[in-house]
KEKE-3310 file (N, C-alpha, C; in steps of 0.2 Angstrom, whole numbers, plus 5000, padded with zeros to 4 digits):
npx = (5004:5004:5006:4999:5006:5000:4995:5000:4989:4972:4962:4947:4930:4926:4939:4946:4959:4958:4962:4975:4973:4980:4983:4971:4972:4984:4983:4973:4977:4988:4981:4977:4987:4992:4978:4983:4993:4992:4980:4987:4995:4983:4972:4977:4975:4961:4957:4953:4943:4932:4931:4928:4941:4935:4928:4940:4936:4932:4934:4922:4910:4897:4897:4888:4882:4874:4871:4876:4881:4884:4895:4901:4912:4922:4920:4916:4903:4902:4893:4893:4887:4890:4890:4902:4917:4920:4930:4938:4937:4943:4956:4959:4957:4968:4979:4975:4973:4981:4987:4978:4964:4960:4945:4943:4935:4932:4939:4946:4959:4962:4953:4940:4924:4915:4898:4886:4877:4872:4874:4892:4906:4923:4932:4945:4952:4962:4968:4978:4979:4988:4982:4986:4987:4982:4977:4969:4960:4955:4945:4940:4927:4921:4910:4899:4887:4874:4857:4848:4850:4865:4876:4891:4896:4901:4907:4913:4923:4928:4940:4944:4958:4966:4979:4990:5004:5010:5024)
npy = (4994:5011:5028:5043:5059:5073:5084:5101:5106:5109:5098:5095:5087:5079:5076:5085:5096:5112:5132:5136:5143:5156:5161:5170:5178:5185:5192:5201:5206:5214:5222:5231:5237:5242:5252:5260:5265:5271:5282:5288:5298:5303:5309:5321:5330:5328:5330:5344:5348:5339:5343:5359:5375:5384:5400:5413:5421:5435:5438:5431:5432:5428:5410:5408:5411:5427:5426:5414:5409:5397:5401:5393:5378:5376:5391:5401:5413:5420:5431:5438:5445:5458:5467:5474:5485:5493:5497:5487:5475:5476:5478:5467:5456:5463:5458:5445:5439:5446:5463:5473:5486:5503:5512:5528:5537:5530:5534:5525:5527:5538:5550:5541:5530:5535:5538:5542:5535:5531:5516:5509:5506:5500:5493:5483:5465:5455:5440:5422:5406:5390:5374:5357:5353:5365:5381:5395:5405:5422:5434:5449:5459:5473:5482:5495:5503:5498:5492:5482:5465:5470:5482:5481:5473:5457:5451:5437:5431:5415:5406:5393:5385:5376:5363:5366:5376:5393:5401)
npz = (5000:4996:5000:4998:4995:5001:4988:4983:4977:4975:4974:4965:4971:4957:4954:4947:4945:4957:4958:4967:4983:4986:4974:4969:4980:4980:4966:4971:4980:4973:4961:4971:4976:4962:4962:4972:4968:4955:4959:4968:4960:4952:4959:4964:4955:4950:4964:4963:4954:4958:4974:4972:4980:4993:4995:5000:5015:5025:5043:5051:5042:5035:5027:5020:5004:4997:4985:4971:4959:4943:4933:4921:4914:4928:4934:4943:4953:4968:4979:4994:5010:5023:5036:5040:5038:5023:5018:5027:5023:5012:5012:5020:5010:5003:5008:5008:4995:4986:4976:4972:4969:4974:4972:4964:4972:4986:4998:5006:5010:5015:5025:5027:5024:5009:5017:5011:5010:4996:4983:4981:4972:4981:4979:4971:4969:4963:4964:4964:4965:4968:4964:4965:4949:4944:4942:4951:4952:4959:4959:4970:4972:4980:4985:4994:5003:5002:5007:5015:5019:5026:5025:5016:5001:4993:4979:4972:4963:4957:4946:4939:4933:4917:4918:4913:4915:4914:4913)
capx = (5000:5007:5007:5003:5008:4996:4996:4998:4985:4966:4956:4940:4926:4925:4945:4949:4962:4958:4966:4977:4968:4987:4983:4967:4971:4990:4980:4968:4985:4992:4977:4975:4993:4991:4976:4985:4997:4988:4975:4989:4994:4979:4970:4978:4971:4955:4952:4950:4938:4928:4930:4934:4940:4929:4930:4942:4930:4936:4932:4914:4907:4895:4900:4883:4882:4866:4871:4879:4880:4889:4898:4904:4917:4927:4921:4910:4903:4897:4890:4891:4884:4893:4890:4909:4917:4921:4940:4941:4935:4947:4963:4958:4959:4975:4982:4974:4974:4985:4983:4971:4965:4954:4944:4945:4927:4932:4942:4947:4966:4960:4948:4935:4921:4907:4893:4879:4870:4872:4878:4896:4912:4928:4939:4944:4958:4965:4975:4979:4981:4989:4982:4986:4990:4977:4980:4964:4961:4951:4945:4935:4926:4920:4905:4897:4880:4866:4852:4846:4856:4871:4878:4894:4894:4906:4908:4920:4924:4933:4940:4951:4962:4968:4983:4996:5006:5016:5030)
capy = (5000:5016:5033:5048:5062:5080:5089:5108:5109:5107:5093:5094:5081:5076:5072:5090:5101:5118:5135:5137:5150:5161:5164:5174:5184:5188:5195:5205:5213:5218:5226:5235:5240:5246:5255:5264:5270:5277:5285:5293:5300:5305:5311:5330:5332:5327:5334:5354:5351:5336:5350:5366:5377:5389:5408:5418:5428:5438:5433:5435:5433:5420:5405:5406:5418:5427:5424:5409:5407:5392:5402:5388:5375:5381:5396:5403:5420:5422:5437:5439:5452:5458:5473:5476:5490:5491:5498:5485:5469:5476:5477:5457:5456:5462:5454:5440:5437:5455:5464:5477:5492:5505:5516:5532:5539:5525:5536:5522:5528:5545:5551:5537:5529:5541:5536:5545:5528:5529:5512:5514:5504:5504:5491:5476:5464:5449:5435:5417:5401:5384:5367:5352:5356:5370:5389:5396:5415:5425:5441:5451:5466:5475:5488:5497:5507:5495:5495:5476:5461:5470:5488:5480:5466:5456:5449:5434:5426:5409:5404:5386:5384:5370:5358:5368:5383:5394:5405)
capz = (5000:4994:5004:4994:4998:4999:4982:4985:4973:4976:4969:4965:4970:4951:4950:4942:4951:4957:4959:4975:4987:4985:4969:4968:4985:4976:4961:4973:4982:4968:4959:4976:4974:4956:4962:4977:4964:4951:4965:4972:4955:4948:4964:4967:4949:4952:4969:4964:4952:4962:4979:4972:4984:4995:4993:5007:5017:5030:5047:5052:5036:5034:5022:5014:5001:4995:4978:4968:4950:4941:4925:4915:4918:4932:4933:4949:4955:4973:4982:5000:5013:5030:5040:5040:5035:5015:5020:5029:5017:5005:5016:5022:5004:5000:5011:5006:4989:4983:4969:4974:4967:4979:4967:4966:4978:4991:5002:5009:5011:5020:5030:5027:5019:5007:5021:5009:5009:4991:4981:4975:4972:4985:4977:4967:4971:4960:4966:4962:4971:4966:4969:4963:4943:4943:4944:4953:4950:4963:4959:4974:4971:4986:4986:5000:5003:5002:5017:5014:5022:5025:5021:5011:4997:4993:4974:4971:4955:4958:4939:4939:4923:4916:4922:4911:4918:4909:4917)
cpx = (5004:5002:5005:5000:5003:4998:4996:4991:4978:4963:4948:4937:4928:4933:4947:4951:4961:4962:4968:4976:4975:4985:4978:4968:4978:4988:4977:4973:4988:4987:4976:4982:4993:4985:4977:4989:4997:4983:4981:4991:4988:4973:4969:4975:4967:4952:4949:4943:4931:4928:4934:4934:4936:4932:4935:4936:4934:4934:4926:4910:4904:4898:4894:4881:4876:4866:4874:4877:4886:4889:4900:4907:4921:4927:4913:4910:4897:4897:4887:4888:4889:4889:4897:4911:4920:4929:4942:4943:4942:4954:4964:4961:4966:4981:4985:4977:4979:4980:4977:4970:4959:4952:4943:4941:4930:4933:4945:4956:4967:4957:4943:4931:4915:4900:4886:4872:4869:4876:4885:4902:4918:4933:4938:4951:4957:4971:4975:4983:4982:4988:4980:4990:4986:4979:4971:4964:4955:4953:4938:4934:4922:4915:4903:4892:4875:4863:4849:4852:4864:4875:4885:4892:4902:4905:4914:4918:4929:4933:4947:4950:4965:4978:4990:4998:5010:5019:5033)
cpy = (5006:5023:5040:5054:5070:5084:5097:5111:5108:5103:5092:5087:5076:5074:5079:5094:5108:5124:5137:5145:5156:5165:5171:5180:5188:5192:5201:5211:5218:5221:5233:5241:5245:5255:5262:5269:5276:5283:5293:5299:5306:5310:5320:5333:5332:5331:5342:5352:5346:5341:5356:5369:5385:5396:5410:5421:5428:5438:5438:5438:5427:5416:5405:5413:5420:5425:5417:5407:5404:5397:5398:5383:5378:5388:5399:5408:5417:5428:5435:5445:5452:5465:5476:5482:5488:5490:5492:5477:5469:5476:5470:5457:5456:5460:5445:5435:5442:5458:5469:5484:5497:5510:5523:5538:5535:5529:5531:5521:5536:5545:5545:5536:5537:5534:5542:5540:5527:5521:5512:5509:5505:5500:5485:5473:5457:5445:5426:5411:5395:5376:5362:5355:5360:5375:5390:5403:5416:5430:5443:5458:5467:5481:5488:5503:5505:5494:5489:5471:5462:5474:5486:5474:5464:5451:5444:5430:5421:5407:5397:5384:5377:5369:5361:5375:5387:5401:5410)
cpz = (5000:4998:4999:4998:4995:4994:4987:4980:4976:4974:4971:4967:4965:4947:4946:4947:4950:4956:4967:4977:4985:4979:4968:4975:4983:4972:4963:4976:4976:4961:4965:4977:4968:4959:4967:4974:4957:4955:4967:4966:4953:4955:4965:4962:4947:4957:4967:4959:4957:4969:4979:4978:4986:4994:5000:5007:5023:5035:5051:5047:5034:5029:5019:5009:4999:4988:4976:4964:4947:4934:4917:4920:4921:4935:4937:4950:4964:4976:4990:5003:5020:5031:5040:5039:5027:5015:5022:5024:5014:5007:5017:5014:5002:5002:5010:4998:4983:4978:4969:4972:4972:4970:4969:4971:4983:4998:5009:5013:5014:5023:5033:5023:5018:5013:5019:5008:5002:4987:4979:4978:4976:4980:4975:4967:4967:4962:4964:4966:4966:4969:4964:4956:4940:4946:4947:4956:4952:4962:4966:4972:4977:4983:4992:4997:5001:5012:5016:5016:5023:5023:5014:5009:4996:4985:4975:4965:4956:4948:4942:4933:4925:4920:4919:4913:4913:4913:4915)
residu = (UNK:UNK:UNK:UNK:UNK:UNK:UNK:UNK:UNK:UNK:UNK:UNK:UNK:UNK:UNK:UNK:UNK:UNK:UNK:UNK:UNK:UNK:UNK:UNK:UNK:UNK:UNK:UNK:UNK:UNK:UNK:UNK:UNK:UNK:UNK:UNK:UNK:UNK:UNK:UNK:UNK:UNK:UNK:UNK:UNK:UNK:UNK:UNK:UNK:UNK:UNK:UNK:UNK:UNK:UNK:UNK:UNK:UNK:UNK:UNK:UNK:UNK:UNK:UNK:UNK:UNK:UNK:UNK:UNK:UNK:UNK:UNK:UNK:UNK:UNK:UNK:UNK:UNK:UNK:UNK:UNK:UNK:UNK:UNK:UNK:UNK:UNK:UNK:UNK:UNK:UNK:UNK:UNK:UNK:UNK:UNK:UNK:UNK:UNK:UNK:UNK:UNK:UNK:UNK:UNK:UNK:UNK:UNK:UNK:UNK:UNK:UNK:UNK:UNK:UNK:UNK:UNK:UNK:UNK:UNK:UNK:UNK:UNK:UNK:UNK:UNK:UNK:UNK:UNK:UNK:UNK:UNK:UNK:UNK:UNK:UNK:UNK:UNK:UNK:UNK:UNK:UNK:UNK:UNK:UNK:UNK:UNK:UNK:UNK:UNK:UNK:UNK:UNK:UNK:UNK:UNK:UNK:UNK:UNK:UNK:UNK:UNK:UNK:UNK:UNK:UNK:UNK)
# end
């Protein structure tokens, strides 16, 4: 009587050899691997447009806007309200994003604001942030002397360009 000895392989019921359990969880490793690698890859360039990012607002300035309008691909407008001062917004601003021009009624570099309660432009600031292989271009325009949720307003323009830079 002869001994035999345990195949590594499986045998089926019906006499037909299986595949050995290593094999399919070796295949499942190494697609998980594949998939960790591409992910990490392709990820940074995916996230801005899957969660672009939120507008700066200067602090004490709700995150909900009274406006928000989708312009195109990449390309948003929102419209906040504060109480704040206008001078002030646009300072935060320059700070923030630079590039800021005051207009020339503002008086936001002398004495102070026109408090005639009429509508009227202080300033408009441009700046640019990098995320991921997207350039993402904030313009903020700043108005003050409205009498409805908030004497200043706050215009922003989120624009996110494509993946190529140029220098």
């Amino acid at each position: 009587m002869t001994v035999k000895e345990p195949s590594a392989t499986r045998v089926e019921p019906d006499g037909r050899r299986g595949v050995p359990l290593w094999q399919p969880i070796a295949a499942l490793l190494l697609a998980l691997v594949c998939a960790i690698a591409i992910g990490v890859r392709v990820l940074p360039t995916l996230a801005p447009l899957v969660f672009p990012p939120a507008a700066p607002l200067p602090a004490g300035v709700t995150d909900t806007p009274i406006l928000h309008e989708n312009k195109g691909w990449g390309l948003d407008e929102f419209v906040y309200a504060t109480n704040q001062d206008a001078c002030t917004v646009v300072t935060y601003y320059q700070n923030r994003i630079g590039g800021c021009n005051f207009d020339a009624g503002s008086n936001c570099k002398g004495a102070g604001m026109d408090q005639s309660g009429r509508e009227h432009n202080v300033g408009r600031c441009i700046g640019e942030d990098t995320i991921g292989t997207y350039q993402v271009t904030w313009t903020a325009y700043v108005a003050t002397g409205y009498t409805t949720d908030g004497q200043t307003r706050i215009r922003i323009v989120r624009e996110i360009s494509g993946g190529e830079r140029t220098n």
